[in-house]
NUPA-361697 format. One record per atom (N, C-alpha, C): residue number from 1; residue in one letter; x, y, z. Coordinates in steps of 0.05 Angstrom, whole numbers. Layout:
N
(atom NUM 'A' (X Y Z)) ...
END
This chain:
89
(atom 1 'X' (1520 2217 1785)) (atom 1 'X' (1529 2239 1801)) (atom 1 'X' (1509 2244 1824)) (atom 2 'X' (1517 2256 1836)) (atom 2 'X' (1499 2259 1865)) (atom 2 'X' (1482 2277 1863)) (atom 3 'X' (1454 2275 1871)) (atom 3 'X' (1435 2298 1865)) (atom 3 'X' (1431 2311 1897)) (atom 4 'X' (1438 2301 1917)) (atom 4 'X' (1429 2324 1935)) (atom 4 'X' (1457 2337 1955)) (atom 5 'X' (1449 2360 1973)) (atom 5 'X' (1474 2376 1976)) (atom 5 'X' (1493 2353 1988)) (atom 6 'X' (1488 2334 2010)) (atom 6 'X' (1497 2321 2026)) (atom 6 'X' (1513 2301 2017)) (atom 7 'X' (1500 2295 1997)) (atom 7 'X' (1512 2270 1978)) (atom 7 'X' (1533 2280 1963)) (atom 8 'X' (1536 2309 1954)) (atom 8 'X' (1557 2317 1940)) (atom 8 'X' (1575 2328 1949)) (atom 9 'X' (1578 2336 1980)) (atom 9 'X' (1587 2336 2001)) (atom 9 'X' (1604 2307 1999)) (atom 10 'X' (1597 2293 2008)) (atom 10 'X' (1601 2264 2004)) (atom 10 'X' (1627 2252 1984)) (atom 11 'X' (1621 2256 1960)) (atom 11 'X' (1637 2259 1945)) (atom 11 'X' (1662 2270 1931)) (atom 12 'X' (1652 2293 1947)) (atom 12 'X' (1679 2315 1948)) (atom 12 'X' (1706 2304 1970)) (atom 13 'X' (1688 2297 1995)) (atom 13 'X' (1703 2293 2017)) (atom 13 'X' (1715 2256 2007)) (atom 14 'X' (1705 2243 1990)) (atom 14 'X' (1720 2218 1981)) (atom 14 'X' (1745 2217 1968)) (atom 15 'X' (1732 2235 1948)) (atom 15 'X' (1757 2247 1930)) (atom 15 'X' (1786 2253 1949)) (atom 16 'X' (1785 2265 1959)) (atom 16 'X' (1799 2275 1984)) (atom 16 'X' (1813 2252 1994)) (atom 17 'X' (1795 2236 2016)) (atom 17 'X' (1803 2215 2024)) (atom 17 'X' (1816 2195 2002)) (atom 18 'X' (1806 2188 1975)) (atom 18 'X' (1821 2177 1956)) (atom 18 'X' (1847 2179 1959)) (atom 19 'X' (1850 2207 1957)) (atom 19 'X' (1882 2219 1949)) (atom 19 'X' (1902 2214 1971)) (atom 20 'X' (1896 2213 1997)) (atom 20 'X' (1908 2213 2022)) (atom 20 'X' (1911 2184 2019)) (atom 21 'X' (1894 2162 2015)) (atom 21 'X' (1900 2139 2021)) (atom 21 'X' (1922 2128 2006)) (atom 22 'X' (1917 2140 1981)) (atom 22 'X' (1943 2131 1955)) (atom 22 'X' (1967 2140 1966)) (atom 23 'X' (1969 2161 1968)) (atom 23 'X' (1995 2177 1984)) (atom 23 'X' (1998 2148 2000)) (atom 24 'X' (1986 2154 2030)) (atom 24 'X' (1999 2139 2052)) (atom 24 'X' (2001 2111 2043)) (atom 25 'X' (1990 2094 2025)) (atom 25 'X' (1997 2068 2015)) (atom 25 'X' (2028 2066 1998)) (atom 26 'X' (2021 2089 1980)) (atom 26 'X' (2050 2095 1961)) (atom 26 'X' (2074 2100 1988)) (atom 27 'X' (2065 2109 2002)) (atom 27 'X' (2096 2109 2029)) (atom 27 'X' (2098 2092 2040)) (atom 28 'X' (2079 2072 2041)) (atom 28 'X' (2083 2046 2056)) (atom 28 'X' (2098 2017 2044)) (atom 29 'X' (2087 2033 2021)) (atom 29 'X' (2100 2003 1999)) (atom 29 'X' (2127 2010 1990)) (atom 30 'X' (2135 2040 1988)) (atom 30 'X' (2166 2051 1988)) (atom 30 'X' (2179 2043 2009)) (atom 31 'X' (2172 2047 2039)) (atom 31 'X' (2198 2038 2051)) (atom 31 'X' (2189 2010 2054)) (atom 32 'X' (2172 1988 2053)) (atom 32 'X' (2180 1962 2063)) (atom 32 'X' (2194 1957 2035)) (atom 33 'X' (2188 1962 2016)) (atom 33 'X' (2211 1960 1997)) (atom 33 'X' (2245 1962 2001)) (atom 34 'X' (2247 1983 2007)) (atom 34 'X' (2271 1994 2014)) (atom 34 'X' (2283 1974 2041)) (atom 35 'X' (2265 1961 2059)) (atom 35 'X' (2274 1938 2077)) (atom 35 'X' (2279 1915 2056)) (atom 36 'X' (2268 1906 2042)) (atom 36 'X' (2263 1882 2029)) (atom 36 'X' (2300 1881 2012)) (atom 37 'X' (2296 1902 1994)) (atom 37 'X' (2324 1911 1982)) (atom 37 'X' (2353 1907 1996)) (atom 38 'X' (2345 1916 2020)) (atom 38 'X' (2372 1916 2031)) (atom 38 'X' (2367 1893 2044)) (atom 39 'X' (2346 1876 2058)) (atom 39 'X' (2356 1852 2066)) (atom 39 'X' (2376 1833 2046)) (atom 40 'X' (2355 1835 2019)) (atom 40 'X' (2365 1825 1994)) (atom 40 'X' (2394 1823 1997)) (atom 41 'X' (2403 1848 1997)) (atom 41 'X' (2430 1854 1992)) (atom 41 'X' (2447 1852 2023)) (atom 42 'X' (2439 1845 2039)) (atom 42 'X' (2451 1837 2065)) (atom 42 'X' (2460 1855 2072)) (atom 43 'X' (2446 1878 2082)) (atom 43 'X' (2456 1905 2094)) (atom 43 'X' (2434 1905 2115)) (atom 44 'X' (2462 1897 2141)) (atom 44 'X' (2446 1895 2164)) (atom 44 'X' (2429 1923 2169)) (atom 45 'X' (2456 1946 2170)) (atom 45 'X' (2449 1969 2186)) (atom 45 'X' (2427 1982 2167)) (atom 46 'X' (2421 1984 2147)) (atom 46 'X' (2410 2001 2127)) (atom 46 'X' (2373 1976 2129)) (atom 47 'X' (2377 1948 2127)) (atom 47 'X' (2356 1938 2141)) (atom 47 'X' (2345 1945 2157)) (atom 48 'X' (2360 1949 2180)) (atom 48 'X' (2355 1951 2213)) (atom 48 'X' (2335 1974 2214)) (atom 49 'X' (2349 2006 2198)) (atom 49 'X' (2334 2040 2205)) (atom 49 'X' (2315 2032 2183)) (atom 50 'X' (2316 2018 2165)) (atom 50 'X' (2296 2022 2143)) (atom 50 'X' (2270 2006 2160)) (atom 51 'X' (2279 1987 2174)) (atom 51 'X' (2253 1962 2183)) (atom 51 'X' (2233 1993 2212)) (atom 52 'X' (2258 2014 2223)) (atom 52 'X' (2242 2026 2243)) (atom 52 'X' (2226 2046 2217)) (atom 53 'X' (2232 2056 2199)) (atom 53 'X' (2218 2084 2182)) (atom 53 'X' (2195 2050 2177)) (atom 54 'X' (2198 2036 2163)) (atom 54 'X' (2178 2016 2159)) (atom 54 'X' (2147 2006 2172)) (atom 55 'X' (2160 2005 2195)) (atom 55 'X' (2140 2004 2221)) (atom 55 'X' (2129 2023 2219)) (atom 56 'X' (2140 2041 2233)) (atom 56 'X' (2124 2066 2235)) (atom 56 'X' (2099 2070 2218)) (atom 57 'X' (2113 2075 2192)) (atom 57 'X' (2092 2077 2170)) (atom 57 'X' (2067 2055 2170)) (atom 58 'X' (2075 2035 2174)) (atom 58 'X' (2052 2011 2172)) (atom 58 'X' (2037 2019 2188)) (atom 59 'X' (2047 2026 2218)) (atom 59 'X' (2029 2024 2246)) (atom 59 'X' (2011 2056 2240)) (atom 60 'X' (2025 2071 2229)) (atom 60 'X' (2011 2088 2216)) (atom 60 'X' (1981 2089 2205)) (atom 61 'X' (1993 2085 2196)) (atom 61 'X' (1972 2072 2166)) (atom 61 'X' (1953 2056 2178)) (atom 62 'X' (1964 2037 2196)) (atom 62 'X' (1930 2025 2203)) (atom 62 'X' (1924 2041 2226)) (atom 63 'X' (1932 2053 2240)) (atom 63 'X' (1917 2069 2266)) (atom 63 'X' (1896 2088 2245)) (atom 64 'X' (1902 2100 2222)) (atom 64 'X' (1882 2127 2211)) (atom 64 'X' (1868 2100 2196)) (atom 65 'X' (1868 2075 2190)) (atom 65 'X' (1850 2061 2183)) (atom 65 'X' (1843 2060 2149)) (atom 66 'X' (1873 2062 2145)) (atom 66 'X' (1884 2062 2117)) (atom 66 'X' (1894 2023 2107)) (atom 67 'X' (1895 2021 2121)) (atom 67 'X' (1903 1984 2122)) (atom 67 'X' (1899 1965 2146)) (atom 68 'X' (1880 1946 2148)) (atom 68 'X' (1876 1939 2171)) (atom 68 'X' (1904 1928 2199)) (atom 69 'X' (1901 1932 2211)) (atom 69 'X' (1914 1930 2236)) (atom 69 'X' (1930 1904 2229)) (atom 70 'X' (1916 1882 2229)) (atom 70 'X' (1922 1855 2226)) (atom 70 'X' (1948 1854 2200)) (atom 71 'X' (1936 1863 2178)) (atom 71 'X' (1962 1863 2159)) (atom 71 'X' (1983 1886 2157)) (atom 72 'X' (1984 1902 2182)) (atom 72 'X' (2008 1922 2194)) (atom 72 'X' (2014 1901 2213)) (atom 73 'X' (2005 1889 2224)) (atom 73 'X' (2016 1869 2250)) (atom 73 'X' (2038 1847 2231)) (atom 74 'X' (2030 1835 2210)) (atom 74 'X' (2034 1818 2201)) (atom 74 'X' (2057 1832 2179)) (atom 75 'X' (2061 1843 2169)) (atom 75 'X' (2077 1858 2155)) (atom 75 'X' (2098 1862 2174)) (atom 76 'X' (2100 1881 2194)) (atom 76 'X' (2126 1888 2211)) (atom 76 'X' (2141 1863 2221)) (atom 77 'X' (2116 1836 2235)) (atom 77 'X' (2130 1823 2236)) (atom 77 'X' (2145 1792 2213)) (atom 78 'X' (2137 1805 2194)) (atom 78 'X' (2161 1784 2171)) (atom 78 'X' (2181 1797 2170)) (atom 79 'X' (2173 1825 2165)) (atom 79 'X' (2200 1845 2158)) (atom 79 'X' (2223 1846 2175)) (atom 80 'X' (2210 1843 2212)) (atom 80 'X' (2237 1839 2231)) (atom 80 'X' (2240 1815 2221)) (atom 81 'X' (2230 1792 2220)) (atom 81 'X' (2240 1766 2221)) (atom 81 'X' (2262 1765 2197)) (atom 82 'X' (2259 1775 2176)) (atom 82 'X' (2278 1772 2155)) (atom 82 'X' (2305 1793 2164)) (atom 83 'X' (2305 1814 2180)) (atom 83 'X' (2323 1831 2185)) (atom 83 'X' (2341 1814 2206)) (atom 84 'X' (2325 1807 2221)) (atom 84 'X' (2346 1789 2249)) (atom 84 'X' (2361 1771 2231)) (atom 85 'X' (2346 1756 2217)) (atom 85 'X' (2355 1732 2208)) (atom 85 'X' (2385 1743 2195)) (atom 86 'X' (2385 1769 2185)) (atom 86 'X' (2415 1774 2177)) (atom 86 'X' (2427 1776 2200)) (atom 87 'X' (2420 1790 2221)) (atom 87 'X' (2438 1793 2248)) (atom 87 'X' (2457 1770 2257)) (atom 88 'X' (2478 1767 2269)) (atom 88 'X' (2487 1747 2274)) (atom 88 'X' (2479 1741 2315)) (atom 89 'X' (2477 1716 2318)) (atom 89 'X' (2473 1719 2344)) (atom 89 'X' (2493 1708 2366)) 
END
């Protein structure tokens, strides 16, 4: 445990940050899920709004520096690539 004020300061404010990161991870992994599902199931349109709430969240998430940039970059783009791929062209 932390013996001085700063340090327990410290730990208080982790705790904190702990809880926020779980949150915004637990929402991130819910809707690319919910993309993944309905590509599964070949539902363009329900793909399509799920892949924009998807993004969002990812790009989210790494701007507050909850998941690096690179695997929100890389994430959005499999998830369009699997969404088009239902699209017809």
């Amino acid at each position: 445990m932390a013996n001085h004020k700063s340090a327990e300061k410290r730990a208080r404010q982790a705790v904190v940050r702990r809880a926020r990161n779980r949150a915004v991870k637990s929402e991130v992994r819910s809707r690319v899920k919910a993309v993944r599902v309905a590509v599964a199931a070949g539902d363009r349109e329900g793909a399509s709004a799920g892949l924009r709430d998807a993004e969002r969240s990812l790009r989210k998430a790494a701007s507050k520096g909850v998941i690096p940039k690179t695997t929100a970059g890389r994430s959005v783009s499999r998830l369009a690539r699997a969404v088009n791929a239902l699209t017809p062209r």
